[in-house]
C-alpha positions in Angstrom: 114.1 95.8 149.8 116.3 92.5 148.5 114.8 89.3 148.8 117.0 87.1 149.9 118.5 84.4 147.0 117.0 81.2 148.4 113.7 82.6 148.8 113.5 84.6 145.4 114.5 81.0 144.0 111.5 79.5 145.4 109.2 82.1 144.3 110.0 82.5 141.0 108.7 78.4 140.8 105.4 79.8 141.8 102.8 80.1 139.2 100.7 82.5 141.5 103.1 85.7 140.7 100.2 88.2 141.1 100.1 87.2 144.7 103.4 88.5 145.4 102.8 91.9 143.8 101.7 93.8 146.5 105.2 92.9 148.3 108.0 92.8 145.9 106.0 95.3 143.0 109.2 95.0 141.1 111.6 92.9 140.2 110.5 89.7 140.0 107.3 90.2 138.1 109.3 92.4 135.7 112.1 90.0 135.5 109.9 87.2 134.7 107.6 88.8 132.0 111.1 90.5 130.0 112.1 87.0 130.1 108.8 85.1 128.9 108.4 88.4 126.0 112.3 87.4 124.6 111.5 83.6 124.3 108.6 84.8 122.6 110.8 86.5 120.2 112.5 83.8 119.9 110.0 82.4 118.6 109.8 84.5 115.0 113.6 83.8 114.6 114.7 87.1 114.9 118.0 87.2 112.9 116.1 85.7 110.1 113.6 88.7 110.5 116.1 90.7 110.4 117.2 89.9 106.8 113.5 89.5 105.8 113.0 93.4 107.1 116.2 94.5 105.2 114.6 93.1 101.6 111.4 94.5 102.6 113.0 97.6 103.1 115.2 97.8 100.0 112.3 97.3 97.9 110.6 100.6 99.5 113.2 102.8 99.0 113.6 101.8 95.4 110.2 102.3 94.8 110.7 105.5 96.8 107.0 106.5 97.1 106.9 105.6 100.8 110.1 107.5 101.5 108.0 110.7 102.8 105.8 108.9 104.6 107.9 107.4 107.3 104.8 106.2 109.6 103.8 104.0 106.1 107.0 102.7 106.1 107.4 101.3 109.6 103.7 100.2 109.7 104.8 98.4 106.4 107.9 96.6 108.3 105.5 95.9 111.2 103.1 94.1 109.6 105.5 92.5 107.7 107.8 91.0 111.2 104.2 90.2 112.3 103.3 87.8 109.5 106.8 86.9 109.0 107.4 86.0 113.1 104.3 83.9 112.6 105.6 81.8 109.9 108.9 81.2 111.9 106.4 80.5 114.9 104.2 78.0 113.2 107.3 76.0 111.9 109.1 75.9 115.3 105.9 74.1 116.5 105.7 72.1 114.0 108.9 70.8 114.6 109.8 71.5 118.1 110.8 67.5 118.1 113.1 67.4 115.2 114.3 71.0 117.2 114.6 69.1 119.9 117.4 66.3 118.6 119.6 68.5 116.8 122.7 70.0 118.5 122.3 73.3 116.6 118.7 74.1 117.7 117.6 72.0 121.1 120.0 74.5 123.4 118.6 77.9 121.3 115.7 77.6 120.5 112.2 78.1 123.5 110.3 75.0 122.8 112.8 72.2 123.4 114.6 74.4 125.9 110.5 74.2 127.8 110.7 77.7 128.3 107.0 77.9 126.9 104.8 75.3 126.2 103.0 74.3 122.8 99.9 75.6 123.1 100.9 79.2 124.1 103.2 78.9 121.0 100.5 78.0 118.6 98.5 80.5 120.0 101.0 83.4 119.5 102.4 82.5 116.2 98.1 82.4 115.2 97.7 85.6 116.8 100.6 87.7 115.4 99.7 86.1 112.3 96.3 87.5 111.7 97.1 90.5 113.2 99.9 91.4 110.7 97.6 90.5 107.8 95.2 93.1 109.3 97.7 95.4 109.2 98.9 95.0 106.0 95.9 94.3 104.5 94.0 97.6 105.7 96.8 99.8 105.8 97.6 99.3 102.6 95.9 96.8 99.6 94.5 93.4 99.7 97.0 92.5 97.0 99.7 93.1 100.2 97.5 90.9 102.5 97.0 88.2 100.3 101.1 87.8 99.3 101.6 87.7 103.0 99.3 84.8 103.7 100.1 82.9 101.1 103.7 83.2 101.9 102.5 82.2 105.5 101.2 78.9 103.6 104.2 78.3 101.5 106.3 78.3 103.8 104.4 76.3 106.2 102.3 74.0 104.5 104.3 73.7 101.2 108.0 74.0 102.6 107.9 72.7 106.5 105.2 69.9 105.8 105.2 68.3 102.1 108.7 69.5 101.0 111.5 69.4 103.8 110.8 65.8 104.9 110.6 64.6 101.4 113.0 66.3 98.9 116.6 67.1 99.4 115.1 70.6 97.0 112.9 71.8 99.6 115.0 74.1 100.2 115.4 75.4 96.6 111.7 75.4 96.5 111.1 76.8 99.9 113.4 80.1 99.1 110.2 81.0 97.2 109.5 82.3 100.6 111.7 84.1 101.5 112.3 86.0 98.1 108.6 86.9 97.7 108.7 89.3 100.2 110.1 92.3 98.3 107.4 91.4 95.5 105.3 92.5 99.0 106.8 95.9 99.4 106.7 96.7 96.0 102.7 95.8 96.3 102.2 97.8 99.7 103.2 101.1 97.5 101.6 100.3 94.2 99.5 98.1 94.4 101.0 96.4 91.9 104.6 95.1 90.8 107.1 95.7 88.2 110.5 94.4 87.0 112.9 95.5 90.0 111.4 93.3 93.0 110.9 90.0 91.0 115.1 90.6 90.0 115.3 91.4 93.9 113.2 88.1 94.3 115.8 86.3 91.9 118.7 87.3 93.4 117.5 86.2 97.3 115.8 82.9 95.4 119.1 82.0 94.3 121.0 83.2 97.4 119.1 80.7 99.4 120.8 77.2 98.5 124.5 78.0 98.6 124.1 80.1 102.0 121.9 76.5 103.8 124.0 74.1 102.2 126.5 75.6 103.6 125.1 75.3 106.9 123.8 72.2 106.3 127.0 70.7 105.1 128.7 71.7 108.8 125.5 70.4 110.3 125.3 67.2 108.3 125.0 64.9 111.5 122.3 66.7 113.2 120.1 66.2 109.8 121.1 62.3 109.4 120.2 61.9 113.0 116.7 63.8 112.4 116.1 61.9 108.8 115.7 64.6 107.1 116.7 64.3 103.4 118.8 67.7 103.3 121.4 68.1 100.1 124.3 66.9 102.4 122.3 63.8 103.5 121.8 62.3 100.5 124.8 63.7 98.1 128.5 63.4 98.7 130.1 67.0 99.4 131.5 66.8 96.5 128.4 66.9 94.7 126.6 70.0 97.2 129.6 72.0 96.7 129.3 71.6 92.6 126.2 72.5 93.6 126.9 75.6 96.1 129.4 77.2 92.9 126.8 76.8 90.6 124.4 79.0 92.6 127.0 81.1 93.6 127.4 82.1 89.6 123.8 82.2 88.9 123.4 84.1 91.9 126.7 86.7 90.4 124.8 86.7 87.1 121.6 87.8 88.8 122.7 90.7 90.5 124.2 92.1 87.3 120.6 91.8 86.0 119.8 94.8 88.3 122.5 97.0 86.5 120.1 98.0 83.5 116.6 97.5 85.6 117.9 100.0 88.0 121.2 100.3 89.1 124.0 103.1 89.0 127.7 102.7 89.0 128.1 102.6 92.6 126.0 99.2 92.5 127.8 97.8 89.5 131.4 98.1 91.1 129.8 97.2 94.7 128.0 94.0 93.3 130.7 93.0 90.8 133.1 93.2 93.7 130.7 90.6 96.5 129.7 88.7 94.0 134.0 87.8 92.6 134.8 86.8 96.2 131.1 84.7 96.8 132.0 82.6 93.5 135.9 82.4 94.6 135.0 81.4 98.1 132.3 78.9 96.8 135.0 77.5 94.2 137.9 77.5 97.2 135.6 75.7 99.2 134.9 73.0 96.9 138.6 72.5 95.9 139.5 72.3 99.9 136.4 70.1 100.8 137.0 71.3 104.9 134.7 72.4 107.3 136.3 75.4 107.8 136.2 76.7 104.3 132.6 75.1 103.8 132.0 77.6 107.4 133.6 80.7 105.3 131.0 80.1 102.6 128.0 80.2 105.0 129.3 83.2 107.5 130.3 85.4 103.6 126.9 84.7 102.4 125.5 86.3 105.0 127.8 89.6 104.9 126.9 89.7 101.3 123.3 90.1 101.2 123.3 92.6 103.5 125.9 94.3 101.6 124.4 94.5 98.3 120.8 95.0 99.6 122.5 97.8 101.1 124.6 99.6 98.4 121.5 99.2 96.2 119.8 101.5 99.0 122.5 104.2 99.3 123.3 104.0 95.2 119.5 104.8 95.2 119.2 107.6 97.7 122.7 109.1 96.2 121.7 109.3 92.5 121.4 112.4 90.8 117.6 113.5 89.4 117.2 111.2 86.1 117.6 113.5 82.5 
């Protein structure tokens, strides 16, 4: 049976849905809920996840003990979306006002859009939050655990409350969270950690300033109408884009570091390769000084973290037996 448009419209304003089970079993209660469960995943900032999930990820298969234990592996990536999501959670309440006056966030993002309200926010980023650390923490060590909740705290406490409203760095500080999590994956497997995740955690550490600035530099009007001190706020372009090319080289220089730690000849021409066009873009952008070139470093960046994550995975599971 189809209900008829206007009065679907005014049911779907009705908080009493259960009420209208027993009539319509389908599509409106199914309809609403899919749509509640995606602003709910909107809430862990899924394309950031994404990336998150990917380092996680490379760091497994280059430890390689978790490769034959596929159930390990996801339970590993679950727990680690869980805590992860609630970190992106927690900030988005914490700032759903400053969310809510910026052009690039107040249309996207579920709290100043009102699609849910505060408190069920806090209590789902809370929730997800404790249950990844259970996860983590008995399915695999407490050393796991506790690097997931203190990255929870860093980038909560440390980065969303003390650092970003004060420091045009916080975001040079605050990529501490970020890169820490394939330190994590190496801990899940060993219980320990070793030389290849902390260059993993240098190369994403370093990654971090040219690929916001870049953003942030296209974005510079939404932060000075916030107030928040971001690189572009309180430095000429001029000066964030010296700043973007010298990242950009570290950054080149650090990926290099893996060639000795780990690396086979696939990675070295793979990563010698992103890393020429980052710098060149990086140094074209700061010789242009336009928005759309500034746009090109941001939307690269992206492509080439995923890229080199990437070809260290398959230059990993293509290499011959070692000796």
């Amino acid at each position: 049976m189809t209900i008829p448009k206007a009065f679907r419209t005014e049911l779907a304003g009705r908080e009493d849905i259960t009420r209208l089970m027993g009539r319509w079993p389908i599509r409106l209660p199914v309809r609403t809920w899919w749509k509640r469960l995606h602003w709910y995943l909107q809430l862990t900032k899924p394309t950031t996840m994404l990336l998150v999930l990917m380092s996680g990820a490379t760091a497994l298969t280059l430890e390689g003990s978790m490769l034959a234990q596929p159930l390990r592996f996801a339970a590993f990536l679950g727990g680690l979306y869980l805590a992860g999501g609630s970190a992106c959670a927690l900030n988005q309440y914490l700032e759903r006002d400053i969310d809510g006056a910026m052009i690039r966030t107040r249309s996207r993002r579920p709290l100043p859009l009102g699609r849910l309200g505060s408190p069920a926010a806090l209590v789902f980023a809370l929730t997800i939050g404790v249950l990844g650390l259970i996860v983590l923490g008995a399915a695999f060590n407490l050393l796991t655990a506790g690097l997931a909740l203190g990255n929870i705290f860093f980038y909560v406490v440390v980065y969303t409350i003390l650092l970003k409203p004060r420091t045009p760095y916080n975001i040079v500080i605050g990529g501490v969270a970020g890169a820490i999590v394939p330190v994590g994956a190496w801990a899940a497997a060993t219980d320990s950690t070793a030389m290849v995740p902390w260059i993993l955690f240098a190369i994403i550490f370093l990654w971090t300033p040219p690929h916001f600035w870049a953003l942030a530099l296209c974005r510079r009007d939404d932060y000075q109408r916030t107030g928040q001190p971001m690189m572009p706020v309180v430095k000429s372009m001029e000066a964030v884009l010296d700043q973007i090319l010298f990242y950009s080289l570290a950054l080149f220089g650090a990926s290099l570091a893996y060639v000795p730690a780990a690396g086979g000849r696939l990675y070295l021409i793979v990563a010698g390769l992103l890393g020429s066009i980052f710098v060149y873009i990086s140094w074209s952008a700061r010789r242009r000084r336009d928005e759309r070139s500034i746009g090109r470093v941001f939307a690269y960046s992206i492509f080439y973290l995923f890229a080199l994550l990437a070809t260290m995975i398959i230059d990993k599971l293509t290499a011959g037996p070692k000796g």
